[in-house]
C-alpha positions in Angstrom: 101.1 82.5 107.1 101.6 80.0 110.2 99.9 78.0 113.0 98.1 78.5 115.6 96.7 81.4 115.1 93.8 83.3 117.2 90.2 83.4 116.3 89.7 86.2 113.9 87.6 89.3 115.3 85.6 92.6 113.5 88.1 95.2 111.7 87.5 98.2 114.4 87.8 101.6 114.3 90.6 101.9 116.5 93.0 99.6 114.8 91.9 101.2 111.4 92.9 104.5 112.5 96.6 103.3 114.0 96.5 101.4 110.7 96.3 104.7 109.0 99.2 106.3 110.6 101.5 103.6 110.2 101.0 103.6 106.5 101.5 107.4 105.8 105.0 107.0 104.3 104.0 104.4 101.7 100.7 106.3 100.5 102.5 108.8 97.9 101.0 108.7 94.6 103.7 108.4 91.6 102.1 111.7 90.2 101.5 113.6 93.4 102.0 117.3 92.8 102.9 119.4 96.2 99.7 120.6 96.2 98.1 117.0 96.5 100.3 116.2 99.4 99.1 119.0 100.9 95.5 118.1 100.7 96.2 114.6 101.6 98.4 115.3 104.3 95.2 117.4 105.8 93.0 114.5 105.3 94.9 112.3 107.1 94.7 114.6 110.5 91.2 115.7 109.7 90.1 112.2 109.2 92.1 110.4 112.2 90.6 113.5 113.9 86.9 113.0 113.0 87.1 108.5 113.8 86.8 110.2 117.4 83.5 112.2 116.2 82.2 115.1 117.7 83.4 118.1 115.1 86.8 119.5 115.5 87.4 118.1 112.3 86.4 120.3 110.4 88.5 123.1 111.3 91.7 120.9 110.0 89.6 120.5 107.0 89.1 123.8 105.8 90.0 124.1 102.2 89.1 120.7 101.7 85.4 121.0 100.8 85.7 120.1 97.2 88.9 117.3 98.1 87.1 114.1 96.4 87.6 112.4 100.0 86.1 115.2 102.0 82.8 113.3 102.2 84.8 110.2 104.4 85.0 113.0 107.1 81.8 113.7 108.4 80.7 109.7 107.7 83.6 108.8 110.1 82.5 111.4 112.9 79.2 110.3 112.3 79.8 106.7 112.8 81.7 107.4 115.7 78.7 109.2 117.1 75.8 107.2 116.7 74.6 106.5 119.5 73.7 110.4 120.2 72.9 111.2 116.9 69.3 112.5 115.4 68.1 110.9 112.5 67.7 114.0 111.2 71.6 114.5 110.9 72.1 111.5 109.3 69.4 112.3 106.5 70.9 115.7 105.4 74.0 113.1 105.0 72.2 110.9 103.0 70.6 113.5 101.1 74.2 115.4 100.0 76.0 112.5 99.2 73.5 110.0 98.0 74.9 106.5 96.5 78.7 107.0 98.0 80.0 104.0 100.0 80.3 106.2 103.1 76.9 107.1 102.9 75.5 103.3 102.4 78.0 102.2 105.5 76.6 105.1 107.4 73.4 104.2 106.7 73.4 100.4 107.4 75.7 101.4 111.0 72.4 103.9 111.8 69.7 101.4 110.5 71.5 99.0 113.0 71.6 101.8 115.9 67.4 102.5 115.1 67.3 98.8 115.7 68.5 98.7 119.1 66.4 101.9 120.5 63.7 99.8 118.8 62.6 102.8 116.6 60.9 101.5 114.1 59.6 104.8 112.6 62.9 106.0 112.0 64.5 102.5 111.0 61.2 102.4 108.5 62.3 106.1 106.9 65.8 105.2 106.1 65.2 101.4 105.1 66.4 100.1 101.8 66.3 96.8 100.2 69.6 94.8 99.8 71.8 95.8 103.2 71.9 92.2 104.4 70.0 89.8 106.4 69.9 91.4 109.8 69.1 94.6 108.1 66.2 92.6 106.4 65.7 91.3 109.8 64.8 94.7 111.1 63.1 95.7 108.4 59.9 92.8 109.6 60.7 94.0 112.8 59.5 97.4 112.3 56.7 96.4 109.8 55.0 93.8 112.8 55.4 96.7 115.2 53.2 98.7 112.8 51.0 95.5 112.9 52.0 93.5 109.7 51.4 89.7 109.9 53.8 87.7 108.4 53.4 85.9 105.4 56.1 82.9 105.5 56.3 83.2 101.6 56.6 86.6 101.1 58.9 87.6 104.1 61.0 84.4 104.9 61.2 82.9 102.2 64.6 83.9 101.2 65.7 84.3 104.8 64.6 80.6 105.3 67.0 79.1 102.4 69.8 80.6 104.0 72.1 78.0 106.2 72.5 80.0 109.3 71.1 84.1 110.0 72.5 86.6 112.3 71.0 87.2 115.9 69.4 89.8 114.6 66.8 87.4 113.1 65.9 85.5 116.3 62.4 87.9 117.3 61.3 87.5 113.7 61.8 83.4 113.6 60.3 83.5 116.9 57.4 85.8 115.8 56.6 83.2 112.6 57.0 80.5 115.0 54.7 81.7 117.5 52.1 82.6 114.2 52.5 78.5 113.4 54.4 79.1 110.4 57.2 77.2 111.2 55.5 73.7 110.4 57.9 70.6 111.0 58.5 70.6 106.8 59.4 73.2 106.5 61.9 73.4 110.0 63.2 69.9 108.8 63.9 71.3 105.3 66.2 74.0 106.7 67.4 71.7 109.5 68.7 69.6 106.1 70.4 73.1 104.3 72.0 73.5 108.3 73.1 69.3 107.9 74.9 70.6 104.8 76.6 73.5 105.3 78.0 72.0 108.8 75.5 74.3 110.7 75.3 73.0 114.2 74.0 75.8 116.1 71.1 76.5 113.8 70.4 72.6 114.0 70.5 73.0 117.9 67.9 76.5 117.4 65.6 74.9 115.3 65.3 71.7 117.2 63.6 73.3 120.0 60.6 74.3 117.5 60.1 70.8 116.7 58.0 68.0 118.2 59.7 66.1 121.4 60.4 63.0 119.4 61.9 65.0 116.0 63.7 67.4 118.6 65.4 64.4 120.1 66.5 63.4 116.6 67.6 66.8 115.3 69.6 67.6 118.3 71.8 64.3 117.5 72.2 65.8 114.0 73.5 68.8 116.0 75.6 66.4 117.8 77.7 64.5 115.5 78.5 68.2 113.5 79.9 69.1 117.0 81.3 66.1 118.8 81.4 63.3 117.0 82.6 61.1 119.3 80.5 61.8 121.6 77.8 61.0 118.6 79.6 57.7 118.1 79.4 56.7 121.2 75.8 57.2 122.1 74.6 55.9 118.6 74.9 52.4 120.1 71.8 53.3 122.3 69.7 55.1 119.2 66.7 53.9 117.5 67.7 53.1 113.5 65.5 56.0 112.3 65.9 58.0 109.1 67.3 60.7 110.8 69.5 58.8 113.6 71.0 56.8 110.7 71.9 60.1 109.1 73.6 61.3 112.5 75.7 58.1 113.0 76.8 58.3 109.5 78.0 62.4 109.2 79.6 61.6 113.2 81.6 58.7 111.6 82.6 60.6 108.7 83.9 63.5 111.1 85.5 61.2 113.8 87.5 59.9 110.9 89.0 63.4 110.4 90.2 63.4 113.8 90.8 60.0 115.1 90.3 57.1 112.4 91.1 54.2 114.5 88.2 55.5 117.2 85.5 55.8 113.8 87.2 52.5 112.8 85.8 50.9 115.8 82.5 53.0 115.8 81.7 51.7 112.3 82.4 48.2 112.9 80.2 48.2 115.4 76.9 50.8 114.5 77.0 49.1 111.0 75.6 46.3 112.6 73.3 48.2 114.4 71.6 50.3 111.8 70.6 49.8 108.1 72.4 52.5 106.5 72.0 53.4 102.5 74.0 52.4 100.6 75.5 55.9 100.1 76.0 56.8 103.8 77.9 53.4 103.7 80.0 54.7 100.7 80.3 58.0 102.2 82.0 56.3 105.8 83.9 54.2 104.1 85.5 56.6 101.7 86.0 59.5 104.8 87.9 55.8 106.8 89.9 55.4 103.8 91.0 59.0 103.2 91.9 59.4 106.4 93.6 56.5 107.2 95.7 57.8 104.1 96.2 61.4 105.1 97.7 59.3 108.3 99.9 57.1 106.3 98.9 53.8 108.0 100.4 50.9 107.2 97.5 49.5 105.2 95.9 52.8 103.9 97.3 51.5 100.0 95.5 48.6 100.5 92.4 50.2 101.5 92.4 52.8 98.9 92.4 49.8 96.7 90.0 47.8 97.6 87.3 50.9 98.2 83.6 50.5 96.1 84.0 52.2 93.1 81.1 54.0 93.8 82.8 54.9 97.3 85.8 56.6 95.1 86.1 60.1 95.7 88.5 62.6 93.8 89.5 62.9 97.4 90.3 58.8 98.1 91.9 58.6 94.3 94.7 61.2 94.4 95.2 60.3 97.8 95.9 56.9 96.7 98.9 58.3 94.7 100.2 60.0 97.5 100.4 57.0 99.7 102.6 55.3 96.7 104.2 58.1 96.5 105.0 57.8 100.1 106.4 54.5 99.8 107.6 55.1 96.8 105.8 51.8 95.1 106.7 52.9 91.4 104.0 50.5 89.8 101.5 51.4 92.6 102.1 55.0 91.5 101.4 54.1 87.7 98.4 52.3 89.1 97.1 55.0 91.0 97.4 57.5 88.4 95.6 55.6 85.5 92.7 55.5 88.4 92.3 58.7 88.5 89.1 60.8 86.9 90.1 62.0 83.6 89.6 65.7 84.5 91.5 64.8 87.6 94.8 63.7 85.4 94.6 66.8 83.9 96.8 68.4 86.6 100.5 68.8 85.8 101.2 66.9 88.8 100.0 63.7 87.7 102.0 64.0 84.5 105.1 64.5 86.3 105.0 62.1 89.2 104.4 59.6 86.8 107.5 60.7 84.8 109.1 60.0 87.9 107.7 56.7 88.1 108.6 55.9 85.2 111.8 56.9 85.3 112.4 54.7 88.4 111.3 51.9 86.9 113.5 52.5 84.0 111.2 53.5 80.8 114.0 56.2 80.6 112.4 57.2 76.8 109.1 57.6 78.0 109.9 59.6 81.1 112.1 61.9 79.1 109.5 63.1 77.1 107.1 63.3 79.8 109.1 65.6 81.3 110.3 67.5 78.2 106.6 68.4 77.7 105.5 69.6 81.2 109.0 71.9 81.2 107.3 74.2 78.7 105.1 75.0 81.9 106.4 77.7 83.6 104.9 76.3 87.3 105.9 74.5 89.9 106.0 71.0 88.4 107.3 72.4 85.1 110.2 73.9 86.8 110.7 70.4 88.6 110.4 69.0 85.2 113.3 71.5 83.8 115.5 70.4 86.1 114.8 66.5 85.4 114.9 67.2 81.8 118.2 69.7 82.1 116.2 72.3 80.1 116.3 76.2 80.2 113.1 77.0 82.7 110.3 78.4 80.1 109.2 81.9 81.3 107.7 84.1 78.4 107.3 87.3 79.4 104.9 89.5 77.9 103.9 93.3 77.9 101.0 95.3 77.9 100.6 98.8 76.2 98.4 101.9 78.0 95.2 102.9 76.0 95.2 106.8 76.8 91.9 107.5 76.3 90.4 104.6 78.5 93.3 106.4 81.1 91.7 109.5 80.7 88.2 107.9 81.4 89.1 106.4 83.7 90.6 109.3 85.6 87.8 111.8 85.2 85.2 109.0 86.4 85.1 110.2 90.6 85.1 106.6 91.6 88.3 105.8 90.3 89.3 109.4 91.7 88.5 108.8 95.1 89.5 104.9 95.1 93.4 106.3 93.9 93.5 109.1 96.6 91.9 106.6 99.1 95.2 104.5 98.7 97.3 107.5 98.5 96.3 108.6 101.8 96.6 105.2 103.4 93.7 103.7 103.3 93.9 100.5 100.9 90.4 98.6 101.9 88.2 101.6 101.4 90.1 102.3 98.5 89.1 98.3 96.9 85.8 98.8 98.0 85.7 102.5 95.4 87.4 100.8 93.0 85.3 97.6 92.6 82.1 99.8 92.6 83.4 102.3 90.0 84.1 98.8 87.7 81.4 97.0 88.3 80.1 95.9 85.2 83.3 97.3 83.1 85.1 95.7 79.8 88.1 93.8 79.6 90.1 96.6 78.5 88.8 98.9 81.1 89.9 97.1 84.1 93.3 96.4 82.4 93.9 99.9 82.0 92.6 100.4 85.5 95.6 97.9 86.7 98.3 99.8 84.7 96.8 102.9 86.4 96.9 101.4 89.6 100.3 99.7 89.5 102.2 103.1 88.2 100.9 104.7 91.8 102.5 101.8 93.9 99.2 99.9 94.2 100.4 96.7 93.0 97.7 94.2 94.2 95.3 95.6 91.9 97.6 93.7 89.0 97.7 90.8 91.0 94.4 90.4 90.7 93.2 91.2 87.2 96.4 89.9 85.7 95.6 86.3 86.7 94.0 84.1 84.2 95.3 83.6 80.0 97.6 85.3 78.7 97.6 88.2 80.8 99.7 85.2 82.8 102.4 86.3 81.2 102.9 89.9 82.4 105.4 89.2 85.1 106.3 92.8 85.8 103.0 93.2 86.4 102.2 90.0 88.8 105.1 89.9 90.2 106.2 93.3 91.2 109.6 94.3 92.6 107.8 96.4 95.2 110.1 98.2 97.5 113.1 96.7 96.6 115.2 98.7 98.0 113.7 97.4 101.7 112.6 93.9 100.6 116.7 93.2 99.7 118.5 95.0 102.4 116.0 93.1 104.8 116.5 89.5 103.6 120.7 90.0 103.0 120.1 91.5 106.6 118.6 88.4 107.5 120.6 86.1 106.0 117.9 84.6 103.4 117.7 84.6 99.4 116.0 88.1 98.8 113.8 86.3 96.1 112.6 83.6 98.3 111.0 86.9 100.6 109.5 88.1 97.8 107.6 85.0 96.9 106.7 84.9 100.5 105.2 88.0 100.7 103.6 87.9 97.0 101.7 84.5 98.3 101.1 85.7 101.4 99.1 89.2 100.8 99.4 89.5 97.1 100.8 93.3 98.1 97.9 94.2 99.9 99.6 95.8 103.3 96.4 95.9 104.8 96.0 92.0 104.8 94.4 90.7 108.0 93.4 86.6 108.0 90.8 84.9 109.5 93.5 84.0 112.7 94.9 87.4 112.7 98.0 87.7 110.6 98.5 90.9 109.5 100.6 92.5 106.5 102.5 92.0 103.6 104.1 89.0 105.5 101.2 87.9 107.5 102.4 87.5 111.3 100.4 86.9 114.1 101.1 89.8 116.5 102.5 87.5 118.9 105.1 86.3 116.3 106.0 90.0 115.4 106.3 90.6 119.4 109.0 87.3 119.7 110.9 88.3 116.6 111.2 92.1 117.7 112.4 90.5 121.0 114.6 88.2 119.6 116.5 90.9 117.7 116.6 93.8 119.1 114.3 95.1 117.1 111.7 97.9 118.1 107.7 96.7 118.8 104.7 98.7 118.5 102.0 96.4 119.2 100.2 94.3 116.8 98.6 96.9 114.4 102.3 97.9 113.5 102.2 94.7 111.3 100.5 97.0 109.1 103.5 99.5 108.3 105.1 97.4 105.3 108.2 98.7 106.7 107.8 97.2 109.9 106.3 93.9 108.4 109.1 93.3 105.8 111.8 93.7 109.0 109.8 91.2 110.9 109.1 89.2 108.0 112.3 88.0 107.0 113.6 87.4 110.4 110.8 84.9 111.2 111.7 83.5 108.0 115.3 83.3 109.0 114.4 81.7 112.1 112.0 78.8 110.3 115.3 78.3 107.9 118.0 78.2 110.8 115.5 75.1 112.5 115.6 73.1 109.1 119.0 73.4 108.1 118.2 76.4 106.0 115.8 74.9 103.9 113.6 77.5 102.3 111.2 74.5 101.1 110.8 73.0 104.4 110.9 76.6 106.2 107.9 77.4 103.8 105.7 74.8 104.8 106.5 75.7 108.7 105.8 79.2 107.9 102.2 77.9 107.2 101.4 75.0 109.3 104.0 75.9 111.6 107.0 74.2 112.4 105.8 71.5 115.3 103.5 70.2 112.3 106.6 70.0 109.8 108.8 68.2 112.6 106.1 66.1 112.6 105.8 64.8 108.9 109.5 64.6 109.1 109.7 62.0 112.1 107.1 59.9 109.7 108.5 61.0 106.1 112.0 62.4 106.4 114.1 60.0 104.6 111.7 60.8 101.4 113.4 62.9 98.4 111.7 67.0 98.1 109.4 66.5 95.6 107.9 63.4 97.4 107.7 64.6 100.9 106.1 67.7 99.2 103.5 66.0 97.6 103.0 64.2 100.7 102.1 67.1 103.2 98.7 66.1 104.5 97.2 69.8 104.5 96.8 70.2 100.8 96.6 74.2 101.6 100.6 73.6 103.2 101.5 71.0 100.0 99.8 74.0 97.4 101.6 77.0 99.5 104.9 75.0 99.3 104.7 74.6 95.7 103.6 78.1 94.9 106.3 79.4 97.1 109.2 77.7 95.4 107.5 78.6 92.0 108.0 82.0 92.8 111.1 82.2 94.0 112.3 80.8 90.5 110.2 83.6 89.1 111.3 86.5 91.1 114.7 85.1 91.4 114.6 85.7 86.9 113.4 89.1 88.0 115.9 90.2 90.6 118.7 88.7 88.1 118.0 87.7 84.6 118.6 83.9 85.5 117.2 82.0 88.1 118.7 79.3 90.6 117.6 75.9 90.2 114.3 74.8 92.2 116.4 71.5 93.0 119.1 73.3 94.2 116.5 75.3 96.5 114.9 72.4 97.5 118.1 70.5 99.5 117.4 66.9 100.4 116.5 66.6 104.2 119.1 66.9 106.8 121.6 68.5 103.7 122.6 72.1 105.1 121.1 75.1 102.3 123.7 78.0 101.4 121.6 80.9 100.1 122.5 82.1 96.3 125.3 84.5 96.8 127.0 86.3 94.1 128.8 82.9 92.9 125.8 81.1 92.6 125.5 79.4 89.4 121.6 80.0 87.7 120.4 78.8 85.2 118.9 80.9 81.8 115.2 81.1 81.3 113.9 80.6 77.3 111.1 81.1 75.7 110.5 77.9 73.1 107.9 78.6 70.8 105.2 75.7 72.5 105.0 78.0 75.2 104.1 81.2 73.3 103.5 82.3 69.8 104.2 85.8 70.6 107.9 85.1 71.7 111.4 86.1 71.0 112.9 83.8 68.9 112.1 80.4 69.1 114.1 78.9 72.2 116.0 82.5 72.3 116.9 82.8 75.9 114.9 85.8 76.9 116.7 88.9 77.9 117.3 90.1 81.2 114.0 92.0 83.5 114.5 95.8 83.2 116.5 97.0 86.6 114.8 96.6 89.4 113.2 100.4 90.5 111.3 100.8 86.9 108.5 98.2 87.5 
């Protein structure tokens, strides 16, 4: 994913609907019989049909009355119809398909429609406990309209623990308020929840509630969570209160964030003015510190150094490395690492930057068998370490049997049967939302066999996710599918970029989940912004459909790997470098290299300031060794994929030496022969 995204926004009903058509032609199930497509290619017009309500579905859907999906029709016209619907209607639903996720979404949209016509009655007859806090909201709402009186205890009490609550909540807060049940303990106590969680706006709503003189203070709480500067500034004219000290402290930590030599000069001079604890002191120092280290400044080292101990974060020591790192001061390194919190050194990382170190400084012994060790580690750093160490990279593959009669469980269960034809039919997040309720609560075994299930139909994402811890690790056919190969390839040789390296864009980006929208909007196996998708259509010749598109993996993948194409042409076809712009976005990476450029790979890597760019980068180049092995039996070099700065990258062609992959027995009991190179992936279209 890249920068500067939009401002996410609600999944609607219209783009879920274009979403629908666009991924017809990858919903087929591996064991569809003709009959089957028949009935799902009816659902699919009945039910784009009945998202506009009113009931001219149903005459596409006859025949489909006992289709396991048949009860997503009428939910959908419903939905689309509630504002003129009779509550009557929506009971008869309720009462045919009790305890289906349509009916539960249906009856939380209506619950929310009775809210807004203020009929309480109605909302009262269809309430249920557990649909959320505005639901829970609405639910006091029509109880005081009966003429309950609230009991701060019994009705708020869990509401009230809660950071910030929907709009929805306002008349009741204001009800209890009004009823003097919002005494300054207990607004301060949630004002301190709000401090917390980096709640502004409920800071700002509760203030008001609040005598003049704790208003005042409570509303500079507000302040420094949303301008800190501002905060900074007119500290210098606050009284040294409790609460004031609180909101020059969190305002210097956040101005440090965003402008450390602005908090530099704030602290120097409200330190003088207030008699902060000892751990808001800590806390400022440590955020000036970090900061000034994320920043590289020239004495950032030295201030990491010199830092309390009991103003040492996790945060301040590994940041502490990084700044060696930067300057690459070998000892400093060594020093920096030996600081670090024993759970903290338990990172490969650690282990193999200070290989480095100490290869620099010339303990060539002990780096050798630092390195040796951490290349049994089939990760990032272990590859790194492989290379270093000129050893075979250590994959051990392992495989997983079906249990039939789990399969066949698991196949008569209806859940399971509607969350596999909801994915057949195209429509991925209803069909995650079936399958997590119909395993809710399952065994191991059950939800592995549920993945193998899953994964034979083309839904790959469900491996992804229950493959990912222990051993299961080792199933690379099943974590690292070859899904459509056939498009993925022909795409990225299209493009001009290493087929595998697309592949471990796409598996990091969505994990296989087509329907992937992020917070800012990227959308798809490849996660584009629709305004990325729009430029790279342009830019090619290529034909544009408007944003929900994105969603047609087809579509996505042909985007895809011309953006990436594009992010690799700008840095001398760097796939490491075009990585990190494809998340931060390129202006960012320019950036670091104007500061860091001269820096080897590895080091400007572990340099990035975002630490979700410096992880992405590393797990991309991970699996671009790994799917590289599973394109082609061997796998190119990581250093050889990640070219030193300004050094032109040549993607792997069909001369490309690679190097084998082996399985020594530290890495796995269960392996081929000990250090046995492991064979060759089966071909490509069987996984």
């Amino acid at each position: 994913m890249h920068a500067a995204r939009p401002p996410s926004r609600p999944f609607r009903l219209v783009p879920r609907l274009v979403a629908l058509i666009l991924l017809l032609a990858a919903a087929r199930s591996s064991d569809a019989t003709p009959n089957a497509d028949a009935q799902r290619e009816a659902f699919r017009q009945a039910y784009a049909t009945a998202q506009q309500g009113g009931d001219a579905w149903r005459a596409q859907a006859r025949g489909l009355q006992h289709y396991v999906l048949y009860p997503y029709l009428e939910a959908a016209s419903l939905e689309h119809d509630l504002q003129q619907l009779e509550t009557s209607r929506v009971q008869d639903y309720l009462k045919r398909y009790p305890g289906l996720i349509p009916a539960d979404d249906l009856r939380r949209a209506y619950l929310g429609e009775l809210a807004r016509r203020q009929d309480w009655t109605g909302f009262m007859a269809l309430y249920r406990d557990g649909l959320g806090d505005a639901l829970a909201c609405g639910e006091l709402q029509a109880r005081m309209a009966q003429g309950h009186r609230l009991d701060f205890d019994k009705d708020l009490g869990a509401l009230w623990q809660k950071a910030s609550l929907p709009n929805a909540c306002d008349p009741v807060l204001q009800a209890a308020h009004d009823a003097g049940l919002l005494t300054p303990t207990r607004l301060w106590a949630r004002i301190d929840r709000a401090m917390a969680a980096g709640a502004g706006g409920t800071i700002a709503s509760l203030a008001a509630w609040l005598p003049k003189r704790d208003a005042i203070a409570a509303q500079r709480l507000a302040l420094a969570l949303r301008d800190p500067a501002k905060a900074v500034k007119e500290a210098a004219h606050w009284p040294d209160t409790p609460r004031h000290r609180e909101a020059a402290a969190r305002a210097l930590q956040r101005l440090a964030r965003r402008d450390t030599n602005a908090a530099d000069a704030g602290w120097l001079h409200l330190q003088r003015r207030f008699h902060f604890s000892q751990s808001q002191r800590d806390d400022v120092l440590a955020a000036l510190a970090l900061f000034h280290a994320t920043d590289f400044d020239d004495h950032a080292l030295q201030r990491l150094r010199e830092l309390p101990s009991d103003a040492q974060t996790d945060a301040t020591r590994e940041w502490r490395v990084r700044v060696a790192l930067a300057r690459q001061d070998w000892r400093a390194v060594l020093q920096a690492i030996d600081a670090l919190a024993p759970d903290q050194r338990q990172d490969g990382e650690w282990d193999y930057f200070k290989a480095r170190a100490l290869a620099a400084l010339g303990r060539t012994r002990q780096a050798e068998a630092l390195f040796a060790q951490l290349a049994t580690e089939p990760t990032y750093f272990g590859f790194l370490a492989a290379d270093r160490s000129g050893s075979a990279y250590a994959i051990c593959p392992d495989s997983i049997g079906d249990d039939p009669a789990i399969a066949r469980s698991l196949l008569a269960e209806p859940g399971m049967q509607r969350a596999f034809e909801l994915y057949a039919v195209g429509l991925p997040r209803d069909a995650r939302r079936e399958w997590a309720r119909a395993l809710a609560g399952s065994s191991v075994a059950t939800r592995r066999e549920a993945a193998l299930l899953a994964n034979q139909r083309g839904w790959y994402d469900r491996a992804v996710f229950t493959f990912s811890s222990g051993d299961a690790l080792r199933l690379y056919d099943l974590r690292f599918p070859l899904a459509r190969q056939d498009h993925m390839v022909e795409q990225a040789s299209q493009a001009g970029i290493d087929p595998a390296w697309a592949y471990a864009i796409a598996r990091a980006e969505s994990a296989w989940m087509s329907d992937a929208h992020s917070g800012a909007d990227a959308r798809g196996l490849m996660q584009l912004l629709p305004a990325t998708g729009a430029q790279v259509a342009r830019a090619y010749g290529l034909p544009w459909a408007g944003g929900d598109s994105l969603y047609d993996p087809t579509t996505n993948v042909q985007l895809g790997t011309r953006y990436l194409a594009q992010m690799a042409q700008r840095f001398n076809g760097a796939p490491w470098l075009a990585s990190a712009a494809y998340n931060a976005g390129p202006v960012k990476v320019d950036q670091w290299l104007d500061q860091r450029g001269t820096l080897p790979p590895d080091l400007f890597t572990a340099t990035i300031p975002y630490k979700e760019t410096r992880e992405y980068v590393a797990r991309v180049m991970a699996f671009s060794v790994i799917y590289d092995w599973r394109l082609t039996g061997r796998a190119v070099p990581l250093d050889a994929r990640m070219t030193p700065i300004g050094q032109a990258y040549v993607p792997p062609g069909p001369g490309t030496v690679r190097k084998p992959v082996s399985c020594p027995s530290t890495a796995a009991a269960e392996s081929p022969a000990d250090g046995a190179t492991v064979a060759a992936p089966p071909s490509p279209g069987s996984s």
